[in-house]
C-alpha positions as CSV (number, residue, x, y, z in Angstrom):
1,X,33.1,-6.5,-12.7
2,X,30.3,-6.4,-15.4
3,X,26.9,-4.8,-14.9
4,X,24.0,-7.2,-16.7
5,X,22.0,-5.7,-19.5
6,X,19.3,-3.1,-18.6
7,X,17.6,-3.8,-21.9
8,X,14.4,-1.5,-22.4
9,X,13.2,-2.6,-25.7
10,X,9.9,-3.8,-25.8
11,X,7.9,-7.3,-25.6
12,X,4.6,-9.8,-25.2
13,X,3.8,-12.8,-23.2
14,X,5.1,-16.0,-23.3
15,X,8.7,-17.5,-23.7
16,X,10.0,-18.5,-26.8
17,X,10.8,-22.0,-28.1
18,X,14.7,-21.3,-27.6
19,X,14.6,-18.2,-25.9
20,X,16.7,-18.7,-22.4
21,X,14.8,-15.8,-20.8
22,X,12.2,-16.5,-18.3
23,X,9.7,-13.6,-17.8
24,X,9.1,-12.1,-14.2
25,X,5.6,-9.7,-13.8
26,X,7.4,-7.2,-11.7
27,X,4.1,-5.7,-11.3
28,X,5.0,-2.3,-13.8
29,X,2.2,-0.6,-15.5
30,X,4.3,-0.9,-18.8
31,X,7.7,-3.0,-18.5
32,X,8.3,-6.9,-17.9
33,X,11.1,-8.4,-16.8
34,X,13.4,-11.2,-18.4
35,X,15.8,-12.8,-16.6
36,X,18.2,-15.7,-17.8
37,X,18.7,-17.5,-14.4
38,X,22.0,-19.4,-14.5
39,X,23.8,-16.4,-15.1
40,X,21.7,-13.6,-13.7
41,X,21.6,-11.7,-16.7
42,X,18.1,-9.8,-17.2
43,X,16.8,-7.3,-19.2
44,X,13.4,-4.6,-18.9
45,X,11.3,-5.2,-22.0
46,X,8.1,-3.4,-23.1
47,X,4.9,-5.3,-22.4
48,X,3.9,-4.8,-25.5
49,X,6.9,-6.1,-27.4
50,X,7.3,-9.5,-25.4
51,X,7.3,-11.8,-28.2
52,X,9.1,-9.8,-30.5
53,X,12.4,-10.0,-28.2
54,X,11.9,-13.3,-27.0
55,X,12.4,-14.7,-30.5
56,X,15.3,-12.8,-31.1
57,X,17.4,-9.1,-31.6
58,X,19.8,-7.4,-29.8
59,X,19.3,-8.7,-25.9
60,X,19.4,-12.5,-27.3
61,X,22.7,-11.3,-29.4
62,X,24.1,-9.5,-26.3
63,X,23.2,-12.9,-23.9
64,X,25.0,-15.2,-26.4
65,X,27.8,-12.7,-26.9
66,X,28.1,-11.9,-23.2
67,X,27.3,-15.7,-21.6
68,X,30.1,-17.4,-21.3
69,X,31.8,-14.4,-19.2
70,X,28.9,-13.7,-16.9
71,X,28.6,-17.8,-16.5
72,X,32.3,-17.7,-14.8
73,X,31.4,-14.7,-13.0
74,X,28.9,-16.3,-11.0
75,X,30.8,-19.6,-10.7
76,X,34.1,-17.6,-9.1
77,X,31.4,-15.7,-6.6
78,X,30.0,-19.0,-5.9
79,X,32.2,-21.6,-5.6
80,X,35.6,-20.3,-5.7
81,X,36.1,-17.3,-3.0
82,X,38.0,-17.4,-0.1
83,X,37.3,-16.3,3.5
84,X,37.9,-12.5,4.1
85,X,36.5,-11.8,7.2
86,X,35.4,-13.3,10.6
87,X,32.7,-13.2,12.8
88,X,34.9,-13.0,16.1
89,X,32.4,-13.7,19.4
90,X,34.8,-13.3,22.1
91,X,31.8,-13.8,24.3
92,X,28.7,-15.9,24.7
93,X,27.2,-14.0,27.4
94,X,24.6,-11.3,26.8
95,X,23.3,-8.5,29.0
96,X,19.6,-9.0,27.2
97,X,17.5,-11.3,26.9
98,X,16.0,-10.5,22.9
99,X,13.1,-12.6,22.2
100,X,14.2,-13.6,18.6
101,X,17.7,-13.9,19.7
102,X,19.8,-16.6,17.6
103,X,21.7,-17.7,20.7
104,X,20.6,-20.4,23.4
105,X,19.7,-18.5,26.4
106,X,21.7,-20.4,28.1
107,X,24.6,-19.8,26.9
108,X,23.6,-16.2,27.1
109,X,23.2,-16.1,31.2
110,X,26.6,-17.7,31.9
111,X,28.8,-19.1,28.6
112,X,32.2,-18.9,28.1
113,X,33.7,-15.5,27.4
114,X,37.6,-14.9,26.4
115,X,40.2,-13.4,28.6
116,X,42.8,-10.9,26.8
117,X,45.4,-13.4,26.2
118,X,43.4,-15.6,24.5
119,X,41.7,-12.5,22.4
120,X,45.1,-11.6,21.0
121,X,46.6,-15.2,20.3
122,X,42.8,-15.8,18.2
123,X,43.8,-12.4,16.5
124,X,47.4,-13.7,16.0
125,X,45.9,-17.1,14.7
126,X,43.6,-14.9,12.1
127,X,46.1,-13.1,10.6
128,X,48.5,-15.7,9.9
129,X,45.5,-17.7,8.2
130,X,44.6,-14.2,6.1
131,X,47.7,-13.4,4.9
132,X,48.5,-16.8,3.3
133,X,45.6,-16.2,0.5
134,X,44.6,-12.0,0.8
135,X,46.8,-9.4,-0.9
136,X,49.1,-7.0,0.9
137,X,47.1,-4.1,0.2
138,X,43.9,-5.6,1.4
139,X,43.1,-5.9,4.8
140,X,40.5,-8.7,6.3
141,X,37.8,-7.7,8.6
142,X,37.0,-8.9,11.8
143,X,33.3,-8.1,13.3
144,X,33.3,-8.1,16.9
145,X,29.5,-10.2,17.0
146,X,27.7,-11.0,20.2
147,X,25.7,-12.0,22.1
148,X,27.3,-8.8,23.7
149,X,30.8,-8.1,22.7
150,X,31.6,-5.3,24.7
151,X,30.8,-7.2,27.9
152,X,34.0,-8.3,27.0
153,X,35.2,-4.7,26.1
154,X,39.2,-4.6,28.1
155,X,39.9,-7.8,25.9
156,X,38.5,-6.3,22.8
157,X,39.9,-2.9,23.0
158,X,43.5,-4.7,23.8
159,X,42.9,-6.7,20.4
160,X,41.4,-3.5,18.1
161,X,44.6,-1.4,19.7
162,X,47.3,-4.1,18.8
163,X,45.9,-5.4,15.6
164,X,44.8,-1.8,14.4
165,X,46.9,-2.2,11.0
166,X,46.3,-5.3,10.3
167,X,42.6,-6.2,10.0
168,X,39.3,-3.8,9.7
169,X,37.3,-4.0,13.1
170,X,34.1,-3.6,13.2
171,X,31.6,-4.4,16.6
172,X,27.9,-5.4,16.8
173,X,26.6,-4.1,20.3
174,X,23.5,-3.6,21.4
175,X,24.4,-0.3,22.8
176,X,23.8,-0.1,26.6
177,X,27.1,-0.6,27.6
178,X,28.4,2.1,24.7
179,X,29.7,4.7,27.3
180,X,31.4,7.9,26.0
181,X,35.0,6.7,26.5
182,X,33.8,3.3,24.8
183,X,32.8,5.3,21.8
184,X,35.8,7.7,21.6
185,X,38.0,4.6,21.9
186,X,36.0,3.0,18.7
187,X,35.4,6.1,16.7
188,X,39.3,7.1,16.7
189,X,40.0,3.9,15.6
190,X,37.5,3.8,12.7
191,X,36.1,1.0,14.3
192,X,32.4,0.2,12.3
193,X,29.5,0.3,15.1
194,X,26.4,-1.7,14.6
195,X,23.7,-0.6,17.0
196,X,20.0,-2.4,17.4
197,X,16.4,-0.6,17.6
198,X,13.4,-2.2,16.6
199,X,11.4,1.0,16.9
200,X,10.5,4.5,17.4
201,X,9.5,4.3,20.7
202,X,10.7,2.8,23.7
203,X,6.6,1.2,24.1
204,X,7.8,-0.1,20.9
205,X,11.3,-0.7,20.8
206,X,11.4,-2.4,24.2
207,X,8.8,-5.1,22.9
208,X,11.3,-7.2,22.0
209,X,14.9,-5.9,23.5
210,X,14.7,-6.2,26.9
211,X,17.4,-7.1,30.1
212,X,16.7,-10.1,32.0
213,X,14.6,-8.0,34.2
214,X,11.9,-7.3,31.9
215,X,13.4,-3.1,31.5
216,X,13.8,-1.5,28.1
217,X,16.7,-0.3,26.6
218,X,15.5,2.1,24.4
219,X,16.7,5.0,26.2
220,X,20.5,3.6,26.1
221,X,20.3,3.2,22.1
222,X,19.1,6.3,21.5
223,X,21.9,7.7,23.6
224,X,24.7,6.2,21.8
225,X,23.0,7.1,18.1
226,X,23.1,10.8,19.4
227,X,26.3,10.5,20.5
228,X,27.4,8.8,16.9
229,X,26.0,11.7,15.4
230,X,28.4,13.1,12.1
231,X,30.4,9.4,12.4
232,X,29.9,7.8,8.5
233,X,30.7,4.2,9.9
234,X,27.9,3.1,12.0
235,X,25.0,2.3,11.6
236,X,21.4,0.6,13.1
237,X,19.3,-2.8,12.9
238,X,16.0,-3.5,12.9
239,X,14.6,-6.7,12.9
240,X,11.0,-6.8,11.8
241,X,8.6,-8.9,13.6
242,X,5.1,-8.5,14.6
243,X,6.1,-6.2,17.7
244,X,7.0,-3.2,15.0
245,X,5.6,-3.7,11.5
246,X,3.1,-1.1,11.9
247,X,5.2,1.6,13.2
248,X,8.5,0.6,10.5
249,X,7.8,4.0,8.8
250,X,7.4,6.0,11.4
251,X,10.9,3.7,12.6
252,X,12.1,5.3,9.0
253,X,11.3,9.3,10.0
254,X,13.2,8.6,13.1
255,X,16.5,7.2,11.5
256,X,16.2,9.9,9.5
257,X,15.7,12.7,12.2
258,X,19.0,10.9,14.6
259,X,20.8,11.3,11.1
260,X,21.5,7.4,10.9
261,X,23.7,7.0,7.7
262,X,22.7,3.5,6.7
263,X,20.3,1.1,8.7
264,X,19.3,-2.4,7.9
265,X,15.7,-3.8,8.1
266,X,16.4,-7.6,8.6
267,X,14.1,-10.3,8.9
268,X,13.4,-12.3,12.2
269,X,16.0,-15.5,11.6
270,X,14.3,-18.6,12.3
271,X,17.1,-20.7,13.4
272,X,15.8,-20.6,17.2
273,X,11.6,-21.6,18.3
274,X,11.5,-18.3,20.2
275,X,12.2,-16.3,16.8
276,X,9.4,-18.1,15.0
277,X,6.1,-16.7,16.8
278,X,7.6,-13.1,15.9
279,X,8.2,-14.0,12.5
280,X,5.0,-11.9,10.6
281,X,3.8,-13.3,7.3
282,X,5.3,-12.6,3.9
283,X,2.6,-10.3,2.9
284,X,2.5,-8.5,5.8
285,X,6.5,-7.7,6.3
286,X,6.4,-7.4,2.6
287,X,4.1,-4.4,2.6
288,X,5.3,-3.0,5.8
289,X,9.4,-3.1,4.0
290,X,8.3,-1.6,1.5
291,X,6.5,1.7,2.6
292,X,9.5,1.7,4.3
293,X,11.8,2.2,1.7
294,X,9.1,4.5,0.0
295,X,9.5,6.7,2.8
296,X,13.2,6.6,2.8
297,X,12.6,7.8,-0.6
298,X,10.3,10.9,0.1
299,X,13.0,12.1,2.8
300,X,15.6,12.1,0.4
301,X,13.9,14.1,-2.3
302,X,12.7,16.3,0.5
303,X,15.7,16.9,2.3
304,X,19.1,15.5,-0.1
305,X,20.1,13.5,2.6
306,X,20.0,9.1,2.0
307,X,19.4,6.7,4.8
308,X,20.2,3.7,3.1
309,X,18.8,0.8,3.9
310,X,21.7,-2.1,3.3
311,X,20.0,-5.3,3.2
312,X,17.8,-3.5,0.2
313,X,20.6,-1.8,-1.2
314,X,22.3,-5.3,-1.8
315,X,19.7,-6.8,-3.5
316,X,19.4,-3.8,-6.0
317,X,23.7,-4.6,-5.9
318,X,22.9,-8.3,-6.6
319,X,20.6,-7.4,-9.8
320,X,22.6,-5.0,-11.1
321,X,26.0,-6.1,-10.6
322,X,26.0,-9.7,-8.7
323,X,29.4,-10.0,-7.8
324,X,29.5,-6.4,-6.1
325,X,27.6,-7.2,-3.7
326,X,28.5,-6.7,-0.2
327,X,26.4,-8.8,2.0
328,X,27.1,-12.4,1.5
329,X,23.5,-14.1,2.9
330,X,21.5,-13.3,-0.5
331,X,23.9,-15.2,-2.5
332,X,23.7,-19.5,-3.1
333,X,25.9,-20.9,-1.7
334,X,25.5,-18.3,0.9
335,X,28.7,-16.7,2.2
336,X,28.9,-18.9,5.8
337,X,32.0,-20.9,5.5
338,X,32.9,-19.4,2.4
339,X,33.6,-15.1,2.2
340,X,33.7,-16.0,5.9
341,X,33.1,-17.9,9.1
342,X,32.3,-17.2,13.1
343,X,34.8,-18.1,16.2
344,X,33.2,-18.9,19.3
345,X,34.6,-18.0,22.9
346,X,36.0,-21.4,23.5
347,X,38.0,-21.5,20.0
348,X,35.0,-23.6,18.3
349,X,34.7,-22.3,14.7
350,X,31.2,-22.3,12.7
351,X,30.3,-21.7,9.2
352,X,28.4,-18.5,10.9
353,X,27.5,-16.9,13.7
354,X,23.8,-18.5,13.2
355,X,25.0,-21.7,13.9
356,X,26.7,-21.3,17.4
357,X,24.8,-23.4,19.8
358,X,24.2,-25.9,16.9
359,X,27.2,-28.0,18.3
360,X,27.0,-30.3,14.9
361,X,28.0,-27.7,13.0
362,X,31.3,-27.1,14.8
363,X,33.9,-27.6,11.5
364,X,37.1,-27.4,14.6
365,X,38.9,-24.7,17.1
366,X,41.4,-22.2,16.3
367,X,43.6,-23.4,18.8
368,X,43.9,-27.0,17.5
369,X,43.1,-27.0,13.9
370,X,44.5,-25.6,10.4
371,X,41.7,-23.2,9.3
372,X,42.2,-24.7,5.6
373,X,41.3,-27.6,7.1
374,X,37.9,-26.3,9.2
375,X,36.8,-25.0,5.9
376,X,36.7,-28.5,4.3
377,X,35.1,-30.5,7.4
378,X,32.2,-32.2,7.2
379,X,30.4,-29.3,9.1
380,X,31.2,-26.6,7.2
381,X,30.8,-28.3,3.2
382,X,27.3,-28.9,5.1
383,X,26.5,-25.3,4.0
384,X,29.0,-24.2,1.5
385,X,27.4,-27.4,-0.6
386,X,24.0,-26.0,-0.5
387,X,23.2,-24.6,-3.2
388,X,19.6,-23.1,-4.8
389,X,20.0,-25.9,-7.9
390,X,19.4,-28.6,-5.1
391,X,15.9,-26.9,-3.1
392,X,12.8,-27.5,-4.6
393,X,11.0,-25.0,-6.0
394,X,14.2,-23.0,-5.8
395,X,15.7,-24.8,-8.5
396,X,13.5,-23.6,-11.2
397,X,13.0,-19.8,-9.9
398,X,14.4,-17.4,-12.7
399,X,15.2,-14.8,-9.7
400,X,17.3,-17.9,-7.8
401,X,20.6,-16.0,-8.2
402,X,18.7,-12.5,-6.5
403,X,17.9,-13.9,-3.8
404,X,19.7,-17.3,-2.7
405,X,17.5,-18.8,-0.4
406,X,18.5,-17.7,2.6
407,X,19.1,-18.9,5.0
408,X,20.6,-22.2,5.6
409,X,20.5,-22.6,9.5
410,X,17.2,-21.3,9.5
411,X,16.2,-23.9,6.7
412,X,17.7,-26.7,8.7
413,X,16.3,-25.7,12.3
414,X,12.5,-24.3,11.0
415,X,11.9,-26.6,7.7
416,X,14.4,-29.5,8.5
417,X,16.9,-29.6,6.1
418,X,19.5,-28.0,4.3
419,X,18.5,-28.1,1.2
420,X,14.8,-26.6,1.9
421,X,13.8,-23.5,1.7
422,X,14.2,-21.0,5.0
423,X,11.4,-18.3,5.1
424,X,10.2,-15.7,3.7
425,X,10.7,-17.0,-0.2
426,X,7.4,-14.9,-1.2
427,X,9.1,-11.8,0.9
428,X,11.6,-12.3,-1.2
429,X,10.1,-12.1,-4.6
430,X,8.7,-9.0,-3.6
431,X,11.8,-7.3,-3.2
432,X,12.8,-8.0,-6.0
433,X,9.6,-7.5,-7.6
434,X,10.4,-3.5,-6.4
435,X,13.7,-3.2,-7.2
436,X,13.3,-3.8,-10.7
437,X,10.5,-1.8,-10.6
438,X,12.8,0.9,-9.3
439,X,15.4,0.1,-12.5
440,X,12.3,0.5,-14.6
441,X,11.3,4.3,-13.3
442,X,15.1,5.3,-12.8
443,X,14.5,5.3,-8.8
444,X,17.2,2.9,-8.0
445,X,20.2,4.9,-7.5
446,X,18.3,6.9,-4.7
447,X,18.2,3.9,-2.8
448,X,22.2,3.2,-3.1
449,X,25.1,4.6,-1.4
450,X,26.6,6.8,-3.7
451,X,29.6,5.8,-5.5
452,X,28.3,2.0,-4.9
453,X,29.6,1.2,-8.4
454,X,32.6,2.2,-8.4
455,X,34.9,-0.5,-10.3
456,X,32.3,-2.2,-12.3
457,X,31.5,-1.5,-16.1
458,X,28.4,-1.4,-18.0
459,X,28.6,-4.6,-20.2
460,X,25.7,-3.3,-22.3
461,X,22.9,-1.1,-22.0
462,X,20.0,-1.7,-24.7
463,X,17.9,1.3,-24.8
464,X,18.7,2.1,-21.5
């Protein structure tokens, strides 16, 4: 895995006449960016000395020398990987009623929810399907996803207990029904746990995550975080909407203080109407993100300890080494269908969990069809075909490869198609706007779980 240049030599203003570097204002007192955008390679350059390096020297020598290698890099992440994991939702049901939630609420008051027997022949379906095309030594993952997996918990348990050596669990749960047997069943097991808290308080917090009734949950979350303490393999989500951006700092201290390893600040998914009211404006999330991960900052000097935020982490990952990153959504075409794909109760099997309840974007069932052949249906080449070349706007962005223009449900629900732009482009800028900002003061490895890079190499490093 190469890492692409961090060139700090210096520069001026515009492009040259052959240069295949596009500048980027990453808003630095004293440092531009230059980013070549079909292969993602970028370098820092001095303000000052623009023009000098866009018309030639050592970062044009290392691009041409380097090009051809980092080109097939990006075409093998892109086009040529091979599902690894599954989004398993072994129920449609849900014991909340979220108001940004991707999933139909009917489905979520009385859909279809798998029975033990049916758990374990899915399971046995999956890793037949794995092995063919993973290597021995390398064990696909399988995400428990809701709604509310552990309403089907007996079932799931049965499946993480019989599979346990040959596939990675992990479970997304919204925590209320995380009792202390439920938690010393999935901790011994090194099952990952994904919890949800959208803020500090439970005025906050219980905004948006509520039961059917109108109650809170805040009081259950917090239980099961304390109860998590010391584990390394869970972790919380946020999703920002206008309910908690002014308190996502304060959201930051409290991660912090619960000794949360690694949280993720998402952004509401547009796919469903209810989502979009919450949705805040670019500027707004933007600002509110990003004193965020300021503060994340000031408590690690202060006390040694990280809380990293993922979603950030991967697209500081996805500058500095593209094809290490982890999350697949930042990435064109995005990872749905492609690193991986989502199994509903009933066998149906979608790109990704985003699109269950879009029934025209069912590719086939488990139980009927050849997975090779669900990955080549109309449905899912639907989404693996969409690609940032194709979007407007998108097409000529020098950060295109950063960022992917996410997300392709939401793109097709919210801005009716799939090759338009979801939301949030000018969010997404931003970030990466700060990250290289970060490169520029030597910030960024404070904001990455350490020993991120392990297995990559340094292709060059100009003046670095």
């Amino acid at each position: 895995m190469s890492l692409p240049v961090h060139a700090q030599r210096e520069g001026g203003s515009d492009r040259g006449p052959s240069s295949p570097f596009h500048p980027v204002d990453i808003n630095h007192p004293t440092h531009i960016a230059l980013v070549e955008p079909d292969t993602a390679f970028w370098g820092l350059v001095a303000r000052d000395r623009l023009d000098e390096t866009l018309a030639g020297g050592p970062l044009l020598e290392t691009w041409r020398a380097k090009a051809a290698d980092f080109a097939r890099e990006m075409d093998m992440l892109r086009f040529h990987l091979k599902p690894s994991a599954v989004y398993f939702n072994a129920t449609e049901r849900c014991n909340l009623n979220c108001s940004y939630c991707y999933i139909p609420s009917d489905m979520r008051r009385g859909g279809t929810q798998m029975d033990r027997d049916r758990l374990l022949a899915a399971l046995e379906t999956l890793h037949g399907y794995f092995r063919g095309h993973m290597p021995a030594d390398r064990l696909p993952q399988v995400i428990f996803h809701g709604a509310e997996p552990m309403l089907a918990r007996d079932a799931i348990f049965a499946g993480i207990e019989a599979f346990k050596d040959r596939f990675r669990f992990g479970v997304q749960t919204n925590a209320t029904l995380l009792d202390e047997e439920a938690i010393a069943f999935l901790t011994g097991h090194g099952v990952g746990i994904g919890l949800s808290l959208d803020g500090p308080t439970a005025r906050i917090a219980d905004r948006t995550r509520q039961r059917w009734n109108g109650d809170g949950v805040f009081d259950h979350v917090v239980r099961a975080i304390e109860r998590l303490d010391g584990y390394p393999g869970f972790n919380v989500i946020c999703t920002m909407t206008e309910e908690n951006l002014p308190h996502l700092t304060q959201l930051v201290d409290f991660f912090h203080e619960k000794r949360v390893p690694a949280c993720m600040l998402n952004v509401t998914r547009c796919t469903q109407p209810g989502a979009r009211g919450l949705k805040g404006d670019d500027k707004a999330v933007s600002d509110a993100f990003l004193a965020a991960l300021e503060r994340t900052h000031t408590l690690y000097r202060e006390t040694g300890r990280k809380l990293v935020v993922a979603n950030f982490a991967n697209i500081l990952i996805a500058i500095l080494a593209p094809t290490a990153r982890r999350l697949m959504c930042d990435i064109s075409p995005c990872g749905g269908g492609r690193s991986f794909f989502a199994l509903a109760p009933d066998g149906a099997l979608f790109p990704c969990s985003e699109f269950i309840g879009l029934d025209t974007f069912v590719g086939g069932n488990l139980f009927t069809d050849r997975i090779d052949d669900v990955l080549e249906s109309a449905p899912f080449r639907k989404v693996i075909d969409r690609k940032v070349e194709d979007i407007e706007g998108c097409d000529v962005c020098p950060i295109r490869h950063f960022c992917g223009s996410p997300c392709p449900a939401e793109a097709h629900e919210m801005n009716g198609g799939m090759h338009r732009k979801g939301a949030f482009c000018a969010f997404y800028e931003e970030q990466v706007r700060y990250a290289m900002r970060l490169i520029a003061d030597g910030r960024h490895q404070d904001f990455l779980w350490d020993g991120w890079d392990e297995g990559t190499e340094v292709a060059c490093a100009i003046g670095a």
